[in-house]
N, CA and C atoms as an extended XYZ file, in Angstrom:
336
Properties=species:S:1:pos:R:3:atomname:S:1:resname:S:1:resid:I:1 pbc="F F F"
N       122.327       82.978       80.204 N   UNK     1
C       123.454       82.199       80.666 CA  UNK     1
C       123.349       82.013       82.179 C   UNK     1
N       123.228       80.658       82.690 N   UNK     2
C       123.457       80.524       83.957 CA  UNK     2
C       124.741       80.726       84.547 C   UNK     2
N       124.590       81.116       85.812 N   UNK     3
C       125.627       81.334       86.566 CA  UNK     3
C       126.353       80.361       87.000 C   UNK     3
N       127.891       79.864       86.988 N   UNK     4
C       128.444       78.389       88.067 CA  UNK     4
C       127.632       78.548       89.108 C   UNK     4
N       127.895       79.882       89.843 N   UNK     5
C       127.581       80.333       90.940 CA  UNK     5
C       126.379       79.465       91.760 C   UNK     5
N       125.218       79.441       90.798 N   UNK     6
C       123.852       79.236       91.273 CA  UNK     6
C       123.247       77.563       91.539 C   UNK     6
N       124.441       76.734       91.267 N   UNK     7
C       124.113       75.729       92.096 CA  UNK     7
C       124.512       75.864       93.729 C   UNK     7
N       125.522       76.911       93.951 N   UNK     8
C       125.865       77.090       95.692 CA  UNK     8
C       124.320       77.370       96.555 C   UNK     8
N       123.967       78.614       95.692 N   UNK     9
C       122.780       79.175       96.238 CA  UNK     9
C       121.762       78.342       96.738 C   UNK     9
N       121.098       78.225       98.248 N   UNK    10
C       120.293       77.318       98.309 CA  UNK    10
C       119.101       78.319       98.810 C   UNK    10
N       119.168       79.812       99.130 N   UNK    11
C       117.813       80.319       99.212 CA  UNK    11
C       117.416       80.967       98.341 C   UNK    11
N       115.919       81.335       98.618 N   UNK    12
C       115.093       81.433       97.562 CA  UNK    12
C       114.604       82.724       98.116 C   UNK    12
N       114.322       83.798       96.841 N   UNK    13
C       113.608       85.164       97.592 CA  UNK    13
C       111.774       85.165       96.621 C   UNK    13
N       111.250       85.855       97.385 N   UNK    14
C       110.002       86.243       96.834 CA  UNK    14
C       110.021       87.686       96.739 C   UNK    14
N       110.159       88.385       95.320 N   UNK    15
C       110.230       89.832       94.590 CA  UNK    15
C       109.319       90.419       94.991 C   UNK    15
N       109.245       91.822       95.803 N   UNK    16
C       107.758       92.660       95.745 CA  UNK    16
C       108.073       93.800       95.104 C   UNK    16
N       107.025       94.429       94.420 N   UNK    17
C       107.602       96.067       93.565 CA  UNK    17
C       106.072       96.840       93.919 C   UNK    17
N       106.282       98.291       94.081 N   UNK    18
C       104.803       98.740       94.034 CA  UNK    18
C       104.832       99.250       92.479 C   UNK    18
N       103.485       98.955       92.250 N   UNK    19
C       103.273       99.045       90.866 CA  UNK    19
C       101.883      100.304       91.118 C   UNK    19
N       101.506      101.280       89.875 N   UNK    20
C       100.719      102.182       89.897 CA  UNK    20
C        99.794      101.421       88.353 C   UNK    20
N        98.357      101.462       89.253 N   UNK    21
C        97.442      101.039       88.306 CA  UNK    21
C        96.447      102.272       88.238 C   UNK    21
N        95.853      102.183       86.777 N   UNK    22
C        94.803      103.245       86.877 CA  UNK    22
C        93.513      102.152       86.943 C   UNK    22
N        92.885      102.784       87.997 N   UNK    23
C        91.293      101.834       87.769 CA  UNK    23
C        90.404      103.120       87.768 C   UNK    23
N        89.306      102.988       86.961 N   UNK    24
C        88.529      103.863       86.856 CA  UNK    24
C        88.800      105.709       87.028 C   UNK    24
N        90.235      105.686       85.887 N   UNK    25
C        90.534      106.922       86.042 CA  UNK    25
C        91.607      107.424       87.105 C   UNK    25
N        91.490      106.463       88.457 N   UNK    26
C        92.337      106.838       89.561 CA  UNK    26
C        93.412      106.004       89.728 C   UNK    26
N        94.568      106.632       90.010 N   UNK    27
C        95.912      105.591       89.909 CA  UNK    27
C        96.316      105.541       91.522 C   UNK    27
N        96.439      104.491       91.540 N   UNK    28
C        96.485      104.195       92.648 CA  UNK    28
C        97.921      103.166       92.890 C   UNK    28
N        98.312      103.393       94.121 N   UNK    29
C        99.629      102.224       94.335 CA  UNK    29
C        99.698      101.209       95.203 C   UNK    29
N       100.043      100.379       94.771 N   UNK    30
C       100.226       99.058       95.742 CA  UNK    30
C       100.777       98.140       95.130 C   UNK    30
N       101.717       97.899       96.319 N   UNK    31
C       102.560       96.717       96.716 CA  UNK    31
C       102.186       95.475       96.110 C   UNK    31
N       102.974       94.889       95.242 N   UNK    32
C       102.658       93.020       94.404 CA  UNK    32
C       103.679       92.497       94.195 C   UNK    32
N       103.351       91.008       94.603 N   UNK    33
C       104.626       90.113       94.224 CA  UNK    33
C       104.497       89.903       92.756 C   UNK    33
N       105.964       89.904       92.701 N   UNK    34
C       106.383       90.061       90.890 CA  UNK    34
C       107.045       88.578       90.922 C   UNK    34
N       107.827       88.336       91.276 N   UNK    35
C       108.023       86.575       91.184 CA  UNK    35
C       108.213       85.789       92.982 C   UNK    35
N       108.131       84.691       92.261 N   UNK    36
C       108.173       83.847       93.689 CA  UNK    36
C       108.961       82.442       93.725 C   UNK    36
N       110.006       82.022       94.867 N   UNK    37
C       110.883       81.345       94.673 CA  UNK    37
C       112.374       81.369       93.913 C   UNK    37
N       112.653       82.548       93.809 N   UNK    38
C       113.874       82.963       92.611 CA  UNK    38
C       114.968       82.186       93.822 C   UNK    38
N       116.046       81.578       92.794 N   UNK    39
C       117.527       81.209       93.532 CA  UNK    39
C       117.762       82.244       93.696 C   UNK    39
N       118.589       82.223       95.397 N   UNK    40
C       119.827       83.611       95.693 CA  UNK    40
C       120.365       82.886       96.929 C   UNK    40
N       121.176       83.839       97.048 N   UNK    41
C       122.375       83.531       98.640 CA  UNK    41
C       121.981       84.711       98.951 C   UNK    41
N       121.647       84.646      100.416 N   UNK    42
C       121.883       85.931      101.659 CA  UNK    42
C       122.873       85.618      102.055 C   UNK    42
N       123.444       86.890      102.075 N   UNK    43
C       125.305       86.524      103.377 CA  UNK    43
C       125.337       88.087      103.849 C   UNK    43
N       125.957       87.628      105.339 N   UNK    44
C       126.034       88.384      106.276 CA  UNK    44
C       127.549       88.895      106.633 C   UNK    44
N       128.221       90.231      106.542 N   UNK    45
C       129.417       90.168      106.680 CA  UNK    45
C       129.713       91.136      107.526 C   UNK    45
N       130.380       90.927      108.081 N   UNK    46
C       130.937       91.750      109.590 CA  UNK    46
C       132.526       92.513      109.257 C   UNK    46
N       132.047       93.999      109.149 N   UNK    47
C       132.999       95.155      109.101 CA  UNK    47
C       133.672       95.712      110.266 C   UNK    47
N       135.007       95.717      110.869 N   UNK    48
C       135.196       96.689      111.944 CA  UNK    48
C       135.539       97.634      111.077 C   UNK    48
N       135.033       98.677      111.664 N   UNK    49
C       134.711       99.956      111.995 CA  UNK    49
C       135.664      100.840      112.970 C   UNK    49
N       136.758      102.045      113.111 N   UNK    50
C       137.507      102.370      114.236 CA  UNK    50
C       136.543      103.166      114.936 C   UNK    50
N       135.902      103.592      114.549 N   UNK    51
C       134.143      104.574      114.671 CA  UNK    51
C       135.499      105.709      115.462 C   UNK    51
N       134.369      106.325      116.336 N   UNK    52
C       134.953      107.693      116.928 CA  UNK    52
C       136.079      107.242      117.913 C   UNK    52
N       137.107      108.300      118.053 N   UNK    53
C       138.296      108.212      119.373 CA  UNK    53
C       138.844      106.616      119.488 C   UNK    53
N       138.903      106.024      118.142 N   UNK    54
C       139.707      104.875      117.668 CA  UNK    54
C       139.139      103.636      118.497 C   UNK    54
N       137.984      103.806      119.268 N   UNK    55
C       137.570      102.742      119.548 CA  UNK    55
C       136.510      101.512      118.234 C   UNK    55
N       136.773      100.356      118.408 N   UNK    56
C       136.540       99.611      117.104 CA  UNK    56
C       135.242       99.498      117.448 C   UNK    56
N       134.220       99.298      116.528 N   UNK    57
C       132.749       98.620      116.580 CA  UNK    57
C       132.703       98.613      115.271 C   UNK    57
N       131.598       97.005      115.451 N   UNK    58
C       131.340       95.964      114.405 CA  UNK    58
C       130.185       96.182      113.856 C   UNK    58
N       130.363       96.466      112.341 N   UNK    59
C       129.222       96.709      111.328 CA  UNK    59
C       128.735       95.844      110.562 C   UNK    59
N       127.423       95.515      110.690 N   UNK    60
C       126.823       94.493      109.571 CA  UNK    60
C       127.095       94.763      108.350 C   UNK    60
N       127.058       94.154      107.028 N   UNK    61
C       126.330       94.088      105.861 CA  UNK    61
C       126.297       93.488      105.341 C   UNK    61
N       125.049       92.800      104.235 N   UNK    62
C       124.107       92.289      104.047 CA  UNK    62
C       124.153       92.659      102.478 C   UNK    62
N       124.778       91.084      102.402 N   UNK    63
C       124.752       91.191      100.574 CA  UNK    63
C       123.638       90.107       99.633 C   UNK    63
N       123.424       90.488       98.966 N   UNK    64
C       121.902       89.491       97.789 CA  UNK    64
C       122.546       88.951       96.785 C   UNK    64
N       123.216       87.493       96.622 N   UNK    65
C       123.450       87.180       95.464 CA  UNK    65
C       122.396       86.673       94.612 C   UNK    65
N       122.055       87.186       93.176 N   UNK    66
C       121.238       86.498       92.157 CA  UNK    66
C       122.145       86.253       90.899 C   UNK    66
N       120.982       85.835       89.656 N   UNK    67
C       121.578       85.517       88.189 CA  UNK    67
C       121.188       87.101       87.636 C   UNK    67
N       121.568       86.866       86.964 N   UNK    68
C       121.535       88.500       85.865 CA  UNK    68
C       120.447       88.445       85.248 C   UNK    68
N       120.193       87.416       85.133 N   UNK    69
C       118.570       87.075       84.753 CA  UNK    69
C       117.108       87.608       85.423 C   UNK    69
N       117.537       88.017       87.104 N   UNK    70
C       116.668       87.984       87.803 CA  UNK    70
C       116.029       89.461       88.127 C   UNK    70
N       115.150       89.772       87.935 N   UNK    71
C       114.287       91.364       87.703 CA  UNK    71
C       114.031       92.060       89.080 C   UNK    71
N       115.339       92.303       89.485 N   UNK    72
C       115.466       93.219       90.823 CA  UNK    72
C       115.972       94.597       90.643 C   UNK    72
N       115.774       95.193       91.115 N   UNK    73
C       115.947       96.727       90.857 CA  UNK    73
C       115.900       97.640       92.389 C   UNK    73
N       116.499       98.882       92.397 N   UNK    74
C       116.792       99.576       93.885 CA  UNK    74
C       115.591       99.827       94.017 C   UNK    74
N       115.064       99.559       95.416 N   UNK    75
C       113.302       99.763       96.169 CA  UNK    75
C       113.017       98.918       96.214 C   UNK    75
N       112.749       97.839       95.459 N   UNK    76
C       111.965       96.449       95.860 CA  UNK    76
C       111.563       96.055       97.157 C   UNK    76
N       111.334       95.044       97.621 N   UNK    77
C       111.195       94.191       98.643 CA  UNK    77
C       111.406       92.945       98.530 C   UNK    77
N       112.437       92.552       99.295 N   UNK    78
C       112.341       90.294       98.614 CA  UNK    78
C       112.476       90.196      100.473 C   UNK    78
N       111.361       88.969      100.176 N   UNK    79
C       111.360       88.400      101.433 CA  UNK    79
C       112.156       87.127      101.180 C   UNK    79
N       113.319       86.895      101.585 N   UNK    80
C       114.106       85.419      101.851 CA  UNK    80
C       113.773       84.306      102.655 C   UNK    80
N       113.581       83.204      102.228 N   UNK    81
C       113.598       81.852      102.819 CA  UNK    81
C       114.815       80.933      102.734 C   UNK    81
N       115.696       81.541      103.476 N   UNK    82
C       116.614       80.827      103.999 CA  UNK    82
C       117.106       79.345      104.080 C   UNK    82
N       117.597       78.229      103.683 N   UNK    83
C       118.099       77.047      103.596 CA  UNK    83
C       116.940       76.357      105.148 C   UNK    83
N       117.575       76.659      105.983 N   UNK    84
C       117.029       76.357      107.127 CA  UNK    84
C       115.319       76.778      107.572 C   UNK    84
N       115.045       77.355      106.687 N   UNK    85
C       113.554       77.609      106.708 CA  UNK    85
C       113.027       79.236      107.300 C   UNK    85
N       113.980       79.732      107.753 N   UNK    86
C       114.388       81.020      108.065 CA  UNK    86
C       113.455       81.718      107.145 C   UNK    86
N       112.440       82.739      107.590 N   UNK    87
C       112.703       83.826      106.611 CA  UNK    87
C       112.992       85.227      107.176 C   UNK    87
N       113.166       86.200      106.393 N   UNK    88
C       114.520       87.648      106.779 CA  UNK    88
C       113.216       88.571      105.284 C   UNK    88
N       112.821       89.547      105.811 N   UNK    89
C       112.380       90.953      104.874 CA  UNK    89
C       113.464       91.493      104.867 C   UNK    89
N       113.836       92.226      103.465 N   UNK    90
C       115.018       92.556      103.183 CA  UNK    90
C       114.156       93.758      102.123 C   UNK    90
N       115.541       95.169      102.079 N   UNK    91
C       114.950       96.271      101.111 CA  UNK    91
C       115.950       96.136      100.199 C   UNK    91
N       116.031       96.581       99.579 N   UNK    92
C       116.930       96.028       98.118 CA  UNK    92
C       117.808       97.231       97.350 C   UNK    92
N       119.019       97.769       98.242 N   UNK    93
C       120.030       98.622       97.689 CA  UNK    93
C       120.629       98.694       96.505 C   UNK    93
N       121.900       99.260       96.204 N   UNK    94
C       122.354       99.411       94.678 CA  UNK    94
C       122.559       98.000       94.118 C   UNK    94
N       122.845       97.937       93.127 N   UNK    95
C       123.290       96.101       92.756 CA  UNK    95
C       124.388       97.010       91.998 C   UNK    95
N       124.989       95.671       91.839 N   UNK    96
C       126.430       95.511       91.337 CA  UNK    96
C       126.654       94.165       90.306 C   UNK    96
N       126.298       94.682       88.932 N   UNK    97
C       125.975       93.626       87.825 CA  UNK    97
C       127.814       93.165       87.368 C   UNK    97
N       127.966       91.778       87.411 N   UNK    98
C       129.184       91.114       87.091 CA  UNK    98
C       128.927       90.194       85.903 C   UNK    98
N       130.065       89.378       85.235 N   UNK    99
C       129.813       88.732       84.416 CA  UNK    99
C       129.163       87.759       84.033 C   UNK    99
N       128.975       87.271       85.828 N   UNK   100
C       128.548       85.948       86.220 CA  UNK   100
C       126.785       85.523       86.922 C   UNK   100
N       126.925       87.202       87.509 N   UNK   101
C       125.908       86.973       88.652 CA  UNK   101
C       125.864       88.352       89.124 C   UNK   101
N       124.498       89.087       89.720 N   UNK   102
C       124.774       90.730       90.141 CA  UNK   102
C       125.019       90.498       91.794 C   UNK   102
N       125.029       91.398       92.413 N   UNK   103
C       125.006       91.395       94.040 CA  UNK   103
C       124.208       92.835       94.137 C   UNK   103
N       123.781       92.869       95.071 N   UNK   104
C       122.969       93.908       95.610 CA  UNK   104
C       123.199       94.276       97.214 C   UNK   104
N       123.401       94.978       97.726 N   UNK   105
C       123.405       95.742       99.208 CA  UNK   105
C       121.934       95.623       99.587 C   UNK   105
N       121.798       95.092      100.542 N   UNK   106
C       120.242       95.157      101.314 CA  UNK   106
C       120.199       95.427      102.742 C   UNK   106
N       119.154       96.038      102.866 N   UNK   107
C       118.808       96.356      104.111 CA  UNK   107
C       117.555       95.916      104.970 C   UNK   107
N       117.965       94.750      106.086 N   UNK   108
C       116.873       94.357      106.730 CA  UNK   108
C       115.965       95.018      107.516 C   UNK   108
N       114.609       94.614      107.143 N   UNK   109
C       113.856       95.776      108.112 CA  UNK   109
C       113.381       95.291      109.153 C   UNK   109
N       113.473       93.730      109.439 N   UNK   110
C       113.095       94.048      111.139 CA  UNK   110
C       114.543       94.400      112.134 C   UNK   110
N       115.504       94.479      111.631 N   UNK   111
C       116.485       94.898      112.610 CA  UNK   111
C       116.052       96.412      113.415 C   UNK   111
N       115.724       96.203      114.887 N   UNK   112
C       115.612       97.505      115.258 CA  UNK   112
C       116.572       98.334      115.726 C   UNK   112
């Protein structure tokens, strides 16, 4: 079942998973793209925070909309291409499966 949702969505992620192969007895791991071009929305949302001695500061986070359809799981890697041509490496937190569409918590890794 498609989502309403997924005509909004105008970016696209590319899935990475490390996968363990045995070659010649030895298992070994590495990193592979598992799909490429999947619909999603990146959105960026800004939390205040009272943090310590009630002074406020502003917290990112960084939500992944997909279809329920789409084979993401906590650890991954999806690199996003953004509407605007943008792309953002992203690590791929808990998801949160709905009726419509899941969301996932992510965490960007070039933010230093």
């Amino acid at each position: 079942m498609k989502s309403p949702l997924e005509r909004l969505w105008k970016d696209k992620m590319d899935i990475y998973r490390w996968v363990d192969r045995v070659v010649n007895g030895v298992t070994k791991s590495k990193e592979e793209i598992l799909y490429e071009g999947v619909r999603c929305q990146y959105s960026k949302g800004s939390l205040v925070d009272t943090g310590t001695e009630g002074v406020p500061t502003m917290v990112n986070s960084y939500t992944l909309f997909c279809s329920l359809e789409t084979d993401l799981i906590e650890g991954d890697k999806v690199v996003i291409t953004q509407r605007n041509g943008r792309q953002v490496t992203l690590a791929v937190g808990e998801g949160f499966p709905y009726t419509t569409h899941q969301e996932f918590s992510v965490k960007r890794d070039d933010v230093a």
